[in-house]
N, C-alpha and C positions, 0 to 999 in steps of 0.2 A: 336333780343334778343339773338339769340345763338352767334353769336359776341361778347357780353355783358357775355355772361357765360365763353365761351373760354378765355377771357379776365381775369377772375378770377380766372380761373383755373391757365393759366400761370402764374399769379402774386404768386400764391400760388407754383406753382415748382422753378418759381425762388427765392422766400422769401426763400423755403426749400433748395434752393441748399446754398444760404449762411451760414444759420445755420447749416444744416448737419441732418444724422440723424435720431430718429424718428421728429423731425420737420416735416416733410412731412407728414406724418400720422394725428401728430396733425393738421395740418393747415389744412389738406384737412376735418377733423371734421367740423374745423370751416367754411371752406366754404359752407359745406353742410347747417350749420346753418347761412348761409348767403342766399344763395336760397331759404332755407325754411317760414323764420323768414321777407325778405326784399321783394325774387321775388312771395313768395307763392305756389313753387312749392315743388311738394312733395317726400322727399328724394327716391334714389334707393334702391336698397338690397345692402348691403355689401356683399363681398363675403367669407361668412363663412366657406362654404367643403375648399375652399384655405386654408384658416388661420389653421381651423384643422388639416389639414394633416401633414400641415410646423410645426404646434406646435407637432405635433405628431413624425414627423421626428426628427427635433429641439433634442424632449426629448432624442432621443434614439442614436442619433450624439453625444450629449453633454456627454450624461453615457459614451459611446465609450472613448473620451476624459476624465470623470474623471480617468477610470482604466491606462491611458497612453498608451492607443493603437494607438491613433491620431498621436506621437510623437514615438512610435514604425514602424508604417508606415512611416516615415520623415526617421527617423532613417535607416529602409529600403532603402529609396531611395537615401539618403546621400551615402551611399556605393557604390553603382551603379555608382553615376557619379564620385566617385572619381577610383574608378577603370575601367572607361572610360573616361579621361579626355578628352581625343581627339575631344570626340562625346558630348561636350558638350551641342554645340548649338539644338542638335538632342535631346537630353536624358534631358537637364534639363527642357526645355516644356513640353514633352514628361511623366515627372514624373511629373509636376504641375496639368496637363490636367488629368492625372490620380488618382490623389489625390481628385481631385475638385467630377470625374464621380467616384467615392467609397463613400466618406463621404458628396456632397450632396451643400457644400461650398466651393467659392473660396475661405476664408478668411482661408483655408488650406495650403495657399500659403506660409506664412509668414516665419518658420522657413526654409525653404527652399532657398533662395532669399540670405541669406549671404553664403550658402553652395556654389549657383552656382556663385557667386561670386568670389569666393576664389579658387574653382577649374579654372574658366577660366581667372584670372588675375596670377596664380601660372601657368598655360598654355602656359601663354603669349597671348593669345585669348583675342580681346577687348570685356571687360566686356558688352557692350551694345547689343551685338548679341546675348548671351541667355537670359540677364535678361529681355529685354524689350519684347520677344515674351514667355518669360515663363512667365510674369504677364498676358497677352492676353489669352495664353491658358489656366491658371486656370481659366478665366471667359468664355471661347470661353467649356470648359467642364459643364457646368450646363446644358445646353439643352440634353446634351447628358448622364446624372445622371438619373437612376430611380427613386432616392429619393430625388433628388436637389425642390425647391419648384415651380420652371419655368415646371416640370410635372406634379409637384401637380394642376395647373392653367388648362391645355390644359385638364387632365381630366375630372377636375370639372365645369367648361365652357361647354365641349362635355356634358357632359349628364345633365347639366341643360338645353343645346337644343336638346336635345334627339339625339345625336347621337351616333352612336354606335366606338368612336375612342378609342382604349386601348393602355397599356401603349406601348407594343409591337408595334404597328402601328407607332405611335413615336421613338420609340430609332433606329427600322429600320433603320429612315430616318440619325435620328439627329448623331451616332453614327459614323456609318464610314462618313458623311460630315463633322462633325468638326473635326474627328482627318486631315483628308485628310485636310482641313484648315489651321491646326495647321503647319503639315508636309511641306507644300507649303513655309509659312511664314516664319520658319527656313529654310529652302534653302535658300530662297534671302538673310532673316540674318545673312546667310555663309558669303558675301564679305561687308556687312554693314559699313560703315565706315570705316578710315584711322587703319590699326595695330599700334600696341601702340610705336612702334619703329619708324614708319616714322610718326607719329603724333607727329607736330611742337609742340603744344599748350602744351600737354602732355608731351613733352620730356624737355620743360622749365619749367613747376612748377615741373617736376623731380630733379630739382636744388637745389630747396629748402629740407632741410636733415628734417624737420618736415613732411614737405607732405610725402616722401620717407617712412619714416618710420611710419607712417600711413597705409600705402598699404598691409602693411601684416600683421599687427598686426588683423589677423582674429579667432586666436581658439577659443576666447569666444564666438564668434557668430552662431560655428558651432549650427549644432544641441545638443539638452539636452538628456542625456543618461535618459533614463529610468530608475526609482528607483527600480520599482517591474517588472521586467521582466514576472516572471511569471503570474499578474494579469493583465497584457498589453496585453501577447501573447492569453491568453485566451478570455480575451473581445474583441480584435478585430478576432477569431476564429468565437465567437458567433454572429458579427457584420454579419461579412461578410456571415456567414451561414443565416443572417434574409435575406441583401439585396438577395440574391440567390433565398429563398425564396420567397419575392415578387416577384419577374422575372416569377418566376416558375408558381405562384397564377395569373398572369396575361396570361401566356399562354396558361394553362389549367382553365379559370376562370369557363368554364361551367360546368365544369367536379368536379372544387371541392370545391366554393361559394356555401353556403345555397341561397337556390330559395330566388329570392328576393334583397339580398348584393349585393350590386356593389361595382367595384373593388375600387373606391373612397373610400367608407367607410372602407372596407376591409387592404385597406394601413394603417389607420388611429390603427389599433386595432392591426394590425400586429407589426408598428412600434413600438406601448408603448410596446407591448409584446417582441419585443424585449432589449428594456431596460429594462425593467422588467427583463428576466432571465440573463443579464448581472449583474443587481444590486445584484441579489439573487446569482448568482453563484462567483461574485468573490468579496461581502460583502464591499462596497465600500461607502463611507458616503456620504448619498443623497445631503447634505449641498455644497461637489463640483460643484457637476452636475448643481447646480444654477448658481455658481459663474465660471463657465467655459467664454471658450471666446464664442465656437459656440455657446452656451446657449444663451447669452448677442445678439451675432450677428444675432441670430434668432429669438429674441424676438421683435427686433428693426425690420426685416425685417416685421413679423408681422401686428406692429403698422402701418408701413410705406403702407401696401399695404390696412391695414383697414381704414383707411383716405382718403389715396390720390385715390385709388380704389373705394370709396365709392362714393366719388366728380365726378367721372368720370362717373360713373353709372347713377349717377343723372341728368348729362347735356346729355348724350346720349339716353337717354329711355326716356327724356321729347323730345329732339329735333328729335327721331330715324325716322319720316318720313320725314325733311326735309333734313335731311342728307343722305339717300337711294336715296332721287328727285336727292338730286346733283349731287352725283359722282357716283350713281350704274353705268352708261353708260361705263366712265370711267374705271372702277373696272370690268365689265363684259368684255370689249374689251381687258384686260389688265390686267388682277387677279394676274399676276405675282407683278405688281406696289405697292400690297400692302405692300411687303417688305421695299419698300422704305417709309412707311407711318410707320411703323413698326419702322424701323433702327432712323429715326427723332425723334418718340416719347421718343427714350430710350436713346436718346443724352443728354435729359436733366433730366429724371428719374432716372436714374444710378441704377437702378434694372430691372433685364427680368421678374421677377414672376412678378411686377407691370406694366413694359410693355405689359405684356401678359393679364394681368385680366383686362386691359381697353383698348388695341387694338381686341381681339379675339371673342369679343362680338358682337364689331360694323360689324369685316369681318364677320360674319355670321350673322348679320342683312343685310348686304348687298348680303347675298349670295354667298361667296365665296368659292367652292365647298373644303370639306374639306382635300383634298391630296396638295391643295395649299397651306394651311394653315400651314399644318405640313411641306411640302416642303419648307419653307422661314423661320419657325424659328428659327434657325441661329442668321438670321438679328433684333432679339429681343436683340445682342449686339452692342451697341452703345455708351456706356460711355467711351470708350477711347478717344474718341474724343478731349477732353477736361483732360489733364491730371492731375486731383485733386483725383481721385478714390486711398482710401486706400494704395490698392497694386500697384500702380502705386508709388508713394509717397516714399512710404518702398522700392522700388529698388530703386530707385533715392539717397536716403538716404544710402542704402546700398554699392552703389555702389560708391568706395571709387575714384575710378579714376574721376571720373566726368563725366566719357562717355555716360551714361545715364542721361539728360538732358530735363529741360521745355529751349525752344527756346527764344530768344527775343522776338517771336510776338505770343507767347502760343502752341499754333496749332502747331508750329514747334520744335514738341517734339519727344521722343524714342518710343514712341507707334503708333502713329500714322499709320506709312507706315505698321508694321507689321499687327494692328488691319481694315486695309482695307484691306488686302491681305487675311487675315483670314477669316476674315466676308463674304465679299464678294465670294471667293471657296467656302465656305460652305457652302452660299446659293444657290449659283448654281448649286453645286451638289447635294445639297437638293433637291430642287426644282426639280430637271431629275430624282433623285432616286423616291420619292413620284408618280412623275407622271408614272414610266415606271412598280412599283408593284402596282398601284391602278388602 
């Protein structure tokens, strides 16, 4: 029978991967009401401290972005690399990665992508060496975010099994592994394909005076000037002073949580407070903050992990002692291996907060002592694999030479070699850091 569950489960990630989405959330509903309703077995827990905290975060991400601080930060970073164009391949992952570990999403990526665009093809630097490793590291940056929703998961998983892992224990690890990741994968992206001057392919649709003039026609896509300067600068002041304080509330949690609060709940109350003195101090019409992107983007994430999260729960805590018979031998000889069970699941999940709430369960059902856990992941990224993921798409689209590219046979695309260079140092390093402070 868990064959028969497994089986439905995939049918339900692949059904979700063609429609996109929350599709995933919704179908993983209905599978639940397929097990319950056909096999008689009786649903899991959803995982609710997740969902709240991401709604929590969500709320006070998206205020950030109604006052125009999200695009005040872009804004920031736009400068940088045009006043280092040189260093593009370095600087513009380097500011996606950084964007992603502040506000919490990659989907911070976006106006970004025509900037580095246009600085490295006005360079003469082929556009595929930083766009295709600055998509990887706005997603290779969520593990390494305090308030991204892939921490939200590792904490609230830890203390429904009563352990005691904080947020600090985590970014430890995850923090300098994924930049060092990030950093690796731009070096080899230094000599990445043919320059645009001895590129055959490229120097013949140069011929044509349409494409040519295509190429530069970029200032609309720069970044968008902020309207209100000063209610930008101030909301992302007060952003950045909540995330600080979270940091801080997690280091000293015992010295200054009421007996009792755990730092789970604690995020959850910090976060809306911090929207909260954002909305009050720079009077900003709540009506935005709905219709924002990160709002939109995090409501779906939401859906997506209450669903397909849910589904998962349910076939793992009905099957959870034949599944420990099987492979604990395996997994105890080899705890490192779970990365790669880890990295598979989120090939086809295209989110790490849902990777995480239905692989992190089963490794400590299995026992997998928890500095492993934290040490691997990293490898909770795995959607490059397959290159259909948003931000992947938008550089391909943006990038007007064609350099950045899906291959004839899929797989042989601009992401790929970066996001296994990435992934993979990150984990490894992970992994050596976790084990060498625990």
């Amino acid at each position: 029978m868990f064959f028969i569950h497994m089986l439905l489960l995939l049918t339900v990630i692949f059904v979700g991967i063609r429609h996109g989405g929350v599709a995933f959330g919704l179908l993983g509903g209905l599978g639940v009401s397929v097990l319950a309703f056909v096999f008689g077995i009786a649903p899991g827990t959803p995982p609710i401290n997740v969902m709240l905290i991401i709604l929590a975060v969500v709320a006070a991400s998206a205020t950030l972005e109604a006052t125009g601080g999200l695009k005040l930060l872009v804004r920031y970073a736009e400068k940088l690399l045009r006043k280092h164009p040189n260093q593009i391949v370095f600087l513009g992952p380097l500011c996606t990665y950084s964007l992603t570990v502040l506000v919490g999403t990659g989907h911070s990526v976006y106006p970004l992508l025509p900037v580095i665009y246009d600085v490295a093809y006005k360079k003469g630097i082929r556009p595929e060496r930083p766009l295709a490793i600055a998509t990887v590291a706005s997603q290779m940056g969520i593990t390494a975010s305090p308030i991204a929703a892939a921490a939200a998961v590792v904490i609230a998983t830890s203390m429904e099994n009563n352990l005691d892992i904080s947020l600090i224990d985590v970014l430890l690890v995850t923090i300098p592994s994924t930049l060092l990741g990030v950093l690796v994968a731009a070096t080899w992206s230094l000599k990445r394909g043919k320059d645009l001057d001895k590129d055959l392919e490229f120097q013949a649709r140069l011929q044509d005076e349409e494409f040519r003039n295509s190429l530069i026609d970029t200032e609309a896509d720069s970044a968008d000037a902020v309207k209100n300067d000063s209610t930008a600068k101030k909301g992302l002041s007060i952003f950045l002073l909540g995330i600080l304080s979270v940091i801080a509330l997690a280091m000293f949690s015992d010295q200054l949580l009421p007996e009792g609060v755990k730092m789970s709940v604690a995020i959850q109350f910090m976060m809306l407070s911090v929207g909260a003195v954002i909305l009050l101090a720079t009077k900003i019409d709540p009506k935005k903050i709905v219709h924002s992107n990160v709002f939109i983007a995090g409501m779906t994430a939401v859906v997506i992990i209450f669903g397909i999260a849910w589904l998962s729960d349910t076939i793992i805590g009905h099957h959870k002692s034949y599944l420990i018979e099987s492979v604990s031998d395996i997994v105890h000889a080899h705890p490192w291996s779970f990365a790669i069970a880890m990295f598979t699941a989120s090939v086809f999940l295209k989110s790490q907060a849902a990777t995480l709430t239905i692989m992190l369960p089963l490794g400590f059902s299995l026992g997998i002592p928890a500095p492993v856990l934290i040490g691997v992941l990293p490898a909770c990224y795995a959607y490059f694999f397959f290159p259909f993921y948003p931000s992947d798409l938008a550089a391909i689209s943006f990038d007007r030479t064609g350099t950045t590219h899906i291959g004839k046979y899929i797989i042989n695309h601009s992401f790929l070699m970066p996001g296994f260079i990435g992934v993979i140092t990150a984990t490894v390093v992970g992994y050596a850091i976790s084990m060498m402070i625990n």
